[in-house]
Backbone as ProteinMPNN parsed JSONL, in Angstrom:
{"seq_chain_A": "XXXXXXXXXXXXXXXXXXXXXXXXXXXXXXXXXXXXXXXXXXXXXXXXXXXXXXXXXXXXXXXXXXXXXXXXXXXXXXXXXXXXXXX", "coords_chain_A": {"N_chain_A": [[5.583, 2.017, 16.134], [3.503, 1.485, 13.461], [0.824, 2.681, 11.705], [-2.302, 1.515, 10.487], [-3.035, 2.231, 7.296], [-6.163, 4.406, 5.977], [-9.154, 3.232, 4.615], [-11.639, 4.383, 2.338], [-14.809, 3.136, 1.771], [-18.16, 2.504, 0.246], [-21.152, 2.318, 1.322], [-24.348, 1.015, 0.329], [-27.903, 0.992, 0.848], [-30.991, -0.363, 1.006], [-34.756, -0.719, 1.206], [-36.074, -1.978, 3.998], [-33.773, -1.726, 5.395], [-32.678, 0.961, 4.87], [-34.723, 2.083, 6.111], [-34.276, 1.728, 8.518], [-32.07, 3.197, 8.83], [-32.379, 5.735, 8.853], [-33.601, 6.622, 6.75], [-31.268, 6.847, 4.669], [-29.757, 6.277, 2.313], [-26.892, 5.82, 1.37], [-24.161, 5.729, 2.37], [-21.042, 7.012, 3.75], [-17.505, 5.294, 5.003], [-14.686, 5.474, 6.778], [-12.557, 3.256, 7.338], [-10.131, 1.029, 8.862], [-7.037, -0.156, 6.708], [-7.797, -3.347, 5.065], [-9.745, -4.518, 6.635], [-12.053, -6.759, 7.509], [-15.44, -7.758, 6.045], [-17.17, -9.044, 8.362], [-16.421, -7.199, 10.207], [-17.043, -4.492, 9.672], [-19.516, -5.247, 9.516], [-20.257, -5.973, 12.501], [-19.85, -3.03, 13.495], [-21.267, -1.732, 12.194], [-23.693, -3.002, 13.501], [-23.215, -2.143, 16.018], [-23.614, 0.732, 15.834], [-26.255, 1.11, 14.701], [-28.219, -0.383, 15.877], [-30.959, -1.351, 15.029], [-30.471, -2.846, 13.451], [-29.651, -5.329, 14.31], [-32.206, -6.593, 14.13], [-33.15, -7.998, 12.171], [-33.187, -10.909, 10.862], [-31.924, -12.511, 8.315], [-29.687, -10.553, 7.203], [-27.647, -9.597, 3.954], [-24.998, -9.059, 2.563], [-23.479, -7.901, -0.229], [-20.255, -7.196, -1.93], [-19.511, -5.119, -4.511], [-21.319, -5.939, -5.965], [-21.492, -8.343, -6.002], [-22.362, -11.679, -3.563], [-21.278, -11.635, -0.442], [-19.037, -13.396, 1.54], [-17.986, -13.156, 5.236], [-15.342, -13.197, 6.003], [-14.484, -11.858, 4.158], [-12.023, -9.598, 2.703], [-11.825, -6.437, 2.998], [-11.657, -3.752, -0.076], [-10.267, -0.441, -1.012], [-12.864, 2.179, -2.179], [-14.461, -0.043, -2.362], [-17.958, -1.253, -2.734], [-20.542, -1.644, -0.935], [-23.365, -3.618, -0.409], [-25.941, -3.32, 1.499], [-28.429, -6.077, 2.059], [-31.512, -6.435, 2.433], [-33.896, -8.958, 4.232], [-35.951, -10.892, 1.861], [-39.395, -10.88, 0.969], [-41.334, -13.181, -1.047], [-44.321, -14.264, -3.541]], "CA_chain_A": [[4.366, 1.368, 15.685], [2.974, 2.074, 12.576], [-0.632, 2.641, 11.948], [-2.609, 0.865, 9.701], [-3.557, 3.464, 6.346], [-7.455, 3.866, 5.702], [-9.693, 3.382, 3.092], [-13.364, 4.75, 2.483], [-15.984, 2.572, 1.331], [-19.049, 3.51, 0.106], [-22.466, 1.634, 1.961], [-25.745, 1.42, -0.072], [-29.103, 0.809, 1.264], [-32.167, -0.814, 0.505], [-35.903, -1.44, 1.696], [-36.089, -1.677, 5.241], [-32.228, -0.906, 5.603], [-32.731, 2.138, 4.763], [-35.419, 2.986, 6.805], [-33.334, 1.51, 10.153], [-30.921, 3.973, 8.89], [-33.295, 6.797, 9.227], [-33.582, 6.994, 5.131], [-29.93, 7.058, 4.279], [-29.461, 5.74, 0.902], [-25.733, 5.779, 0.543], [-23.1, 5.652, 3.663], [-19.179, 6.785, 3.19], [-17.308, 4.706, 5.819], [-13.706, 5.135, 6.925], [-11.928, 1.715, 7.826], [-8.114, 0.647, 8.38], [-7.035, -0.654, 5.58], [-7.406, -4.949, 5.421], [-10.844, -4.537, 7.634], [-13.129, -7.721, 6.789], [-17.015, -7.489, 6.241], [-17.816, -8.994, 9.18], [-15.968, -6.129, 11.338], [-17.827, -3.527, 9.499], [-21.171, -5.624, 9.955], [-20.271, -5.481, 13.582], [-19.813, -1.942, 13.946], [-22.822, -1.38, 11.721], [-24.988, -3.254, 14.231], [-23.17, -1.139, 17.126], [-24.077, 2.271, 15.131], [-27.517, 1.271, 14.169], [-29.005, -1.262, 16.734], [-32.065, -1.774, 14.903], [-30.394, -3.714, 12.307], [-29.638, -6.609, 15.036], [-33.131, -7.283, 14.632], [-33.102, -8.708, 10.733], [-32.569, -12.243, 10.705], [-30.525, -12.713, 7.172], [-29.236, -9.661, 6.452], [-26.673, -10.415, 3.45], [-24.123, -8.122, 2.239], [-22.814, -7.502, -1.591], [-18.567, -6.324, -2.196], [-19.107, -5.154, -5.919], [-22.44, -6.45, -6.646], [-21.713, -10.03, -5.606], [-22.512, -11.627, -2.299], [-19.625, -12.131, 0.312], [-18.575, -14.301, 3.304], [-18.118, -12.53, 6.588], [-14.168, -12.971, 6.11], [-13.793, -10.778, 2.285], [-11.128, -8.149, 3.155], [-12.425, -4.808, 2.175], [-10.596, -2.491, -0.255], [-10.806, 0.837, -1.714], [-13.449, 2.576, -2.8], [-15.506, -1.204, -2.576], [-19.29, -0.742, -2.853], [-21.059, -2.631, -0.168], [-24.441, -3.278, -0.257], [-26.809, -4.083, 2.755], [-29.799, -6.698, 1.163], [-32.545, -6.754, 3.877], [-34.594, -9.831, 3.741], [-37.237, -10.246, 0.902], [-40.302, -12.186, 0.885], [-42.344, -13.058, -2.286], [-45.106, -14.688, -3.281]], "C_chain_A": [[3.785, 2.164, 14.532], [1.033, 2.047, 12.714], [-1.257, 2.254, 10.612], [-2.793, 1.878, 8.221], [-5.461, 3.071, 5.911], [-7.84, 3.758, 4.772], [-10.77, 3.848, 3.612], [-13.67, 3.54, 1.384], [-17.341, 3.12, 1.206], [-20.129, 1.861, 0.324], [-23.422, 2.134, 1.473], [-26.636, 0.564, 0.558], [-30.001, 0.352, 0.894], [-33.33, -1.314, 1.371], [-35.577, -0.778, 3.597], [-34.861, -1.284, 5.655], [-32.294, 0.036, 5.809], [-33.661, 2.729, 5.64], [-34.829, 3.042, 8.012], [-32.76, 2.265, 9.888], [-31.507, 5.406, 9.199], [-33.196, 7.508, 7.578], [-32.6, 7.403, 4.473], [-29.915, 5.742, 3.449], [-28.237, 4.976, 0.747], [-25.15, 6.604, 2.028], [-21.939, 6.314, 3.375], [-18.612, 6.072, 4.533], [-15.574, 5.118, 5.43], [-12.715, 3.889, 7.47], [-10.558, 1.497, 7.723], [-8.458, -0.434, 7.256], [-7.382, -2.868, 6.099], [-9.02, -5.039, 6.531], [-11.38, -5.709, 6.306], [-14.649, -7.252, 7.268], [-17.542, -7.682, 7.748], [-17.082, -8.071, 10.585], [-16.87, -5.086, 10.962], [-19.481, -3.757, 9.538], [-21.48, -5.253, 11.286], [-20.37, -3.557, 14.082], [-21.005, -1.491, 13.44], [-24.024, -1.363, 12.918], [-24.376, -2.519, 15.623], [-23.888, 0.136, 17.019], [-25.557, 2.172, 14.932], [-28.285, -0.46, 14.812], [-29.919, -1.962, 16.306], [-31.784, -3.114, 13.841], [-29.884, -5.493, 12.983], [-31.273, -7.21, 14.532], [-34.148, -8.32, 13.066], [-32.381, -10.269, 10.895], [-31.906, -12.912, 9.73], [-30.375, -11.622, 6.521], [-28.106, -9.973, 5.51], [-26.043, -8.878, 3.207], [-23.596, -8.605, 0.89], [-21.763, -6.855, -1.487], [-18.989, -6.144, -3.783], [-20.355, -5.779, -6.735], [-22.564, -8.022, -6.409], [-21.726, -10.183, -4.062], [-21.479, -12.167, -1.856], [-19.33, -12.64, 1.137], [-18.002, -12.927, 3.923], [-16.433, -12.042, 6.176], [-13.515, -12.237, 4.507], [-13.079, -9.692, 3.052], [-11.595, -7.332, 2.365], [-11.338, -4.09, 1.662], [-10.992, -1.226, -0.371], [-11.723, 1.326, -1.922], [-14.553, 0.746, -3.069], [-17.049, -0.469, -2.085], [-19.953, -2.044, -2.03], [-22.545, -2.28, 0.115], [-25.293, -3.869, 0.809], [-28.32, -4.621, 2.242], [-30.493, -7.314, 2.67], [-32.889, -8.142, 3.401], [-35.586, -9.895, 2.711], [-37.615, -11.679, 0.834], [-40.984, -12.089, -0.929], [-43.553, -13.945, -2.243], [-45.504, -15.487, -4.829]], "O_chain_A": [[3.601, 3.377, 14.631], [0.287, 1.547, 13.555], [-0.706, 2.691, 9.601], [-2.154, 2.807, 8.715], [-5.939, 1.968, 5.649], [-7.159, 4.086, 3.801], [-11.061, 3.875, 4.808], [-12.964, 3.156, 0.452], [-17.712, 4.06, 1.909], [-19.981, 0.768, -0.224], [-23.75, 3.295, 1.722], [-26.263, -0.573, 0.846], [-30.023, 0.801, -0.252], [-33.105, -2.197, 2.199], [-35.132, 0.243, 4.121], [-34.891, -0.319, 6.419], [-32.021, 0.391, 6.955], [-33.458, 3.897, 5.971], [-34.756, 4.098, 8.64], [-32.414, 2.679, 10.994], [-30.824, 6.139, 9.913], [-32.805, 8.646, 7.318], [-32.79, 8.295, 3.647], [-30.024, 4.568, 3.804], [-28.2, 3.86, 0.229], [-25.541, 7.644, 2.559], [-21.759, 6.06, 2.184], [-19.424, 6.287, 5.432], [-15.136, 5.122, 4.28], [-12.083, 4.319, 8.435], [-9.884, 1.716, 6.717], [-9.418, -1.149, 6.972], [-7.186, -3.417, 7.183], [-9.014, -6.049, 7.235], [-11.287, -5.72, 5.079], [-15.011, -6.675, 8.293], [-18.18, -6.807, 8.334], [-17.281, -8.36, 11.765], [-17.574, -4.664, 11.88], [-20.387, -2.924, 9.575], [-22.442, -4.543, 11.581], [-21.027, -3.135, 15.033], [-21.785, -0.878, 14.169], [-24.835, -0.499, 13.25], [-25.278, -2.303, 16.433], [-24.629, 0.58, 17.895], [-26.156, 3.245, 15.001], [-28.724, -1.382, 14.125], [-30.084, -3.083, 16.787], [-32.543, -4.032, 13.533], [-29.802, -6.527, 12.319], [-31.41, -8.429, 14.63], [-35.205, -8.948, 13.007], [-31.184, -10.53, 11.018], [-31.264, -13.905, 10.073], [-30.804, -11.514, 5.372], [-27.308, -10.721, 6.075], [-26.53, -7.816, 3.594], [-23.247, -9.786, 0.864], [-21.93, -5.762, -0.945], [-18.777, -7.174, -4.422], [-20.331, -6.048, -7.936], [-23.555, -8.725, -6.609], [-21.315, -9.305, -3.304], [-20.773, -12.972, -2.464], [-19.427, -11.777, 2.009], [-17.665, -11.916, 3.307], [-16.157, -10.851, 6.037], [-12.381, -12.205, 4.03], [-13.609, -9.017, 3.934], [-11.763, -7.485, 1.156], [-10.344, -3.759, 2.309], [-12.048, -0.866, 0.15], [-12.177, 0.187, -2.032], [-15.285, 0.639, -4.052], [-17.227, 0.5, -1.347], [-19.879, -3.208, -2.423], [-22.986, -1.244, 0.612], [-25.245, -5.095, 0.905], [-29.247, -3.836, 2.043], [-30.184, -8.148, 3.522], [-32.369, -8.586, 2.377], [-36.209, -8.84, 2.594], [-37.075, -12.781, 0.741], [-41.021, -11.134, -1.705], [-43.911, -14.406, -1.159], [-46.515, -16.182, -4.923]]}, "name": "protein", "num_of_chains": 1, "seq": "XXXXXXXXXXXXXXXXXXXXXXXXXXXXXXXXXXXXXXXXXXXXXXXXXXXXXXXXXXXXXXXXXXXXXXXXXXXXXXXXXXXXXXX"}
C-alpha cells in the first residue's frame, strides 16, 4: 500500500475568523495530496468548533471562491471569508 504524498497549504484569516481562531492570521496545513475543500472545512470545524457556528462561511483557492468539491494543491492559498453585513 502506498501512501498518499502531502502537500501544505497555507490558511488566511479574516474578521471574526480570526478571532474563533484565537487571532491567527495565517494557518500552514498539511493534507494528503488530492484532499478537497470540503474535507479541510470539515476538519477545520473539528479543530476549531466555534466556526460551526457561522452560517455562510465561504472559502477562496487563489483568491477566487470555490465549491466544496475543488481538489486542493500545493502551496494553494485558502482563504476563510466570514460573513459580512453592510449597510
Amino acid at each position: 500500500r502506498f501512501d498518499k504524498p502531502m502537500i501544505t497549504v497555507k490558511i488566511l484569516t479574516f474578521g471574526v475568523v480570526r478571532d474563533m481562531l484565537g487571532g491567527r492570521s495565517v494557518l500552514h496545513e498539511s493534507l494528503p495530496a488530492e484532499t478537497r475543500l470540503e474535507t479541510l472545512a470539515a476538519l477545520l470545524n473539528d479543530r476549531y468548533p466555534a466556526l460551526k457556528r457561522l452560517s455562510s462561511l465561504r472559502f477562496a483557492v487563489n483568491a477566487h471562491y470555490a465549491a466544496p468539491d475543488c481538489v486542493l494543491r500545493p502551496n494553494d492559498e485558502i482563504a476563510l471569508i466570514p460573513p459580512v453585513s453592510g449597510g
